[in-house]
N, C-alpha and C positions, 0 to 999 in steps of 0.2 A: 789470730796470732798464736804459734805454738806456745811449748812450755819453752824449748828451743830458742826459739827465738827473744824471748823473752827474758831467761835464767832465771827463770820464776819455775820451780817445780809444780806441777800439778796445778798448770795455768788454769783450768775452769773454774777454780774455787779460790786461786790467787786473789782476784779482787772484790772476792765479799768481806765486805770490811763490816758488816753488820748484822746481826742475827737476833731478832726478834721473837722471844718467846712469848707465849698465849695458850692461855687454857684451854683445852681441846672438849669444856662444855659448857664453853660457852659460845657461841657461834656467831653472835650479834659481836664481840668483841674481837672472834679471829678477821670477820669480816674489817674491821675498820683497819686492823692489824696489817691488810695487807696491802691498805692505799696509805699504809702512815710512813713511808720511804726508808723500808728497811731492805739490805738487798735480797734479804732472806727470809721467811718465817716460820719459826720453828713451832709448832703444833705440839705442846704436853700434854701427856697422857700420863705423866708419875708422878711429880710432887707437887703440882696444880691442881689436881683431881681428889676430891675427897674419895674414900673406897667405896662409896654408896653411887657415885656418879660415873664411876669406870664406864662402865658398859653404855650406858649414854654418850659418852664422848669417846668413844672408839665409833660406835654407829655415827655421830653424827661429823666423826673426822671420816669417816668411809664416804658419806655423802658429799662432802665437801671434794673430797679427792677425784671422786667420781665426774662430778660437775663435766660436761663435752667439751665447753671453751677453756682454753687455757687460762690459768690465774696472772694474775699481776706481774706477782715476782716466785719463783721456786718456794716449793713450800716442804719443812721435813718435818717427820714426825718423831717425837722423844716416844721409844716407847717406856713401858714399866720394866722392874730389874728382870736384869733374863733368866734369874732362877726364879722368878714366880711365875704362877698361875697366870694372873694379869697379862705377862709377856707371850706366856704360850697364845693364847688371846689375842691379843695386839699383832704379832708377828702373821697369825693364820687370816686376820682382817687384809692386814695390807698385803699379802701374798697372793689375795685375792683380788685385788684390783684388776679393772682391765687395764690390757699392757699398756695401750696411752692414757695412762691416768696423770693426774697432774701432781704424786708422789716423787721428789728428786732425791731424796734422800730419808733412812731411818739414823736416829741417833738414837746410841747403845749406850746405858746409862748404866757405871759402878761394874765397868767391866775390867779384869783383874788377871784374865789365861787369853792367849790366842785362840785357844779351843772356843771361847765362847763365841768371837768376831767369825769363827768356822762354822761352826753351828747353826749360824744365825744366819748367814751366807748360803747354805743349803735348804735352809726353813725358807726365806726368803730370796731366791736367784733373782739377779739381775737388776735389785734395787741397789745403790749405791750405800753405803753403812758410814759411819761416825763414830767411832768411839771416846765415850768420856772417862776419862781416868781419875778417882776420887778416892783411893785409898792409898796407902805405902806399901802394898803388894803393885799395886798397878802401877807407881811409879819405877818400883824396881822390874815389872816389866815391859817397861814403854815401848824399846823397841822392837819386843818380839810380837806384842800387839799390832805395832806400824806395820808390820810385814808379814801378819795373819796370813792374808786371801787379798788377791786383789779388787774382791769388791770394797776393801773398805780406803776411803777416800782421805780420811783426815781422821786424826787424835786432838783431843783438848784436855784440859782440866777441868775438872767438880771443884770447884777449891771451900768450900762449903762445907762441906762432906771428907775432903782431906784435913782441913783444919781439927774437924773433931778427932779422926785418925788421929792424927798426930800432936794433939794440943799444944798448935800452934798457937802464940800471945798473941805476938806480933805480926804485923805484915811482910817483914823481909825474912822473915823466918820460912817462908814459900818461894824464896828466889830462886833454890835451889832445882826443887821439884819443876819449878816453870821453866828453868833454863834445859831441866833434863827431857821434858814432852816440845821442847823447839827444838831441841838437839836430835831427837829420835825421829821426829817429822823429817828434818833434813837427810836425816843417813838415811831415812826412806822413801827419800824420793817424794813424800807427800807436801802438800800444800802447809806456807807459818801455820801453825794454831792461831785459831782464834783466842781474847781472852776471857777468863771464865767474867758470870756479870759482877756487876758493882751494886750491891743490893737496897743502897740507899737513892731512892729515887731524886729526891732534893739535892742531893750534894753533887751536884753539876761542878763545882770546881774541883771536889776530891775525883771525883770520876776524870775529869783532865787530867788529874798531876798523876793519878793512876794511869790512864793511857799512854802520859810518854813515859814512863818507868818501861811499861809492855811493852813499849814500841823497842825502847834502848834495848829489852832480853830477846829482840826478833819477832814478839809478836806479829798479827797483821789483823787489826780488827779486833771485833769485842763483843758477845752475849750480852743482849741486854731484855730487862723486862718492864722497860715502859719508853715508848714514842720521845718522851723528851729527852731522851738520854742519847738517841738518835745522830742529833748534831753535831753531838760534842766528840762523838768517837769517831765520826765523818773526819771533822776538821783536826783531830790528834791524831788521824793515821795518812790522812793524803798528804804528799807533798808540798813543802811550803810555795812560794816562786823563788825563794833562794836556792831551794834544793832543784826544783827545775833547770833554774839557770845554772846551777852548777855540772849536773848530769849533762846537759845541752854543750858545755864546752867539753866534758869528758870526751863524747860520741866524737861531736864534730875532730878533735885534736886525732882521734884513734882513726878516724873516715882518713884525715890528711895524710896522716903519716903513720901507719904500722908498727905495731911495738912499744915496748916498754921507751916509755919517756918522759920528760918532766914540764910542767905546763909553765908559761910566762908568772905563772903568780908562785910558783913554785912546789905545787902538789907535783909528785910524783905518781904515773898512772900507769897500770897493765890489765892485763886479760880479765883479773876478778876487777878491778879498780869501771874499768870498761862496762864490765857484765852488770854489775852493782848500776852503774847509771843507765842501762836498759832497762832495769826493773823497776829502775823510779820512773819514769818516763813513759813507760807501761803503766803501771796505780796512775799514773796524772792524768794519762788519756781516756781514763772510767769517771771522771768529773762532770 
């Protein structure tokens, strides 16, 4: 199904609702990482990595990459900041792969100019990029980053690393900046952001109540750094069966009859009201 079809911009990465990060040296761990039902697994090489183990876990994220049969599920790699050393490093490993390697994406971490998503684009052609946005430069340039190059796929937040920027207390104190990297995704045609992780592994219920706050600012999906966190951001971003059934009379009423109209229970529906119930119904059918 396209993006088209769908009103889902940037349908390939529309319905990863999950992103699995893992330290890139340890390898007994990325292995279990990528039968633990993430749709995604993201590979660090920057703040999982002690400085003495870099170089260990770029060789041994090369070999993993390299592997002939395909993985599980897509697998991206975080590299180190692109003005370091580390990055130069990291970018000339994976530029190195053979062309069918099983690399789907690099995520570009603490990135701040469009120049750099260019840069790193020409170092690296034809892998698909990510950009993470974690400072208050990078927010105030979100949407000139969305629309770099077009190898780069999607923007998120570092919210970690923005909090220090901006000594943030509080949690709403970030609504803003999250609303402004959904908003610049949109105007670029790019896939929701994912949201950034939830770094308390036990708090399975604050992680929920955190998930639908993301979901209500547009999110779709969620960074996370351990398997059990998994579930919960599963079942706080697919569709209920209310919202099912609700999209299902949308379609069907718009299939009947053309046009802007209002339904027996009294919603009134058009073109975006319509398109909005394809995209749920779309996320429903990846269950």
């Amino acid at each position: 199904m396209t993006a088209e079809a769908t009103g889902v911009p940037g349908a390939t990465d529309a319905f990863a609702l999950t992103w699995l990060y893992v330290p890139g040296d340890r390898p007994e761990v990325v292995a279990k990482a990528l039968v633990a039902g993430a749709n995604v697994v993201v590979v660090d090489l920057e703040d999982a990595v002690a400085p003495d183990r870099k170089e260990y876990a770029r060789a041994a994220t090369a070999d993993l990459l390299s592997e002939p049969s395909p993985l599980p599920v897509p697998v991206h790699v975080r590299v180190n900041a692109l003005d370091s050393p580390e990055s130069v490093a990291d970018l000339r490993t994976l530029a190195a792969l053979p062309a069918l390697s099983n690399l789907a994406g690099i995520r570009l971490p603490k990135v701040t100019a469009p120049t750099q998503v260019v840069r790193t684009a020409d170092r690296a052609p034809h892998i698909p990029l990510y950009a993470l946005l974690e400072s208050a430069l990078a927010i105030e340039n979100a949407y000139a980053i969305a629309t770099a190059h077009p190898a780069l796929r999607g923007i998120s937040l570092g919210e970690a690393d923005l909090r220090a920027d901006l000594g943030v207390r509080d949690d709403a104190g970030l609504d803003w900046p999250r609303s402004r990297v959904v908003l610049a995704a949109r105007a670029a045609d790019l896939a929701p952001p994912p949201q950034s992780v939830h770094p308390d592994v036990r708090d399975l219920a604050g992680l929920a109540a955190s998930c639908a706050h993301g979901r209500a600012l547009g999110f779709l999906g969620r960074a996370a750094i351990h398997p059990r966190q998994l579930p919960v951001i599963e079942t706080a971003y697919l569709p209920t069966p209310e919202d099912i059934e609700s999209a299902e009379s949308v379609v069907k009423a718009a299939a009947t009859r053309p046009g802007a109209q209002a339904l027996p229970d009294g919603r009134f529906i058009d073109a975006a009201v319509v398109a909005a119930a394809h995209r749920t119904l779309a996320l429903a059918r990846r269950r």
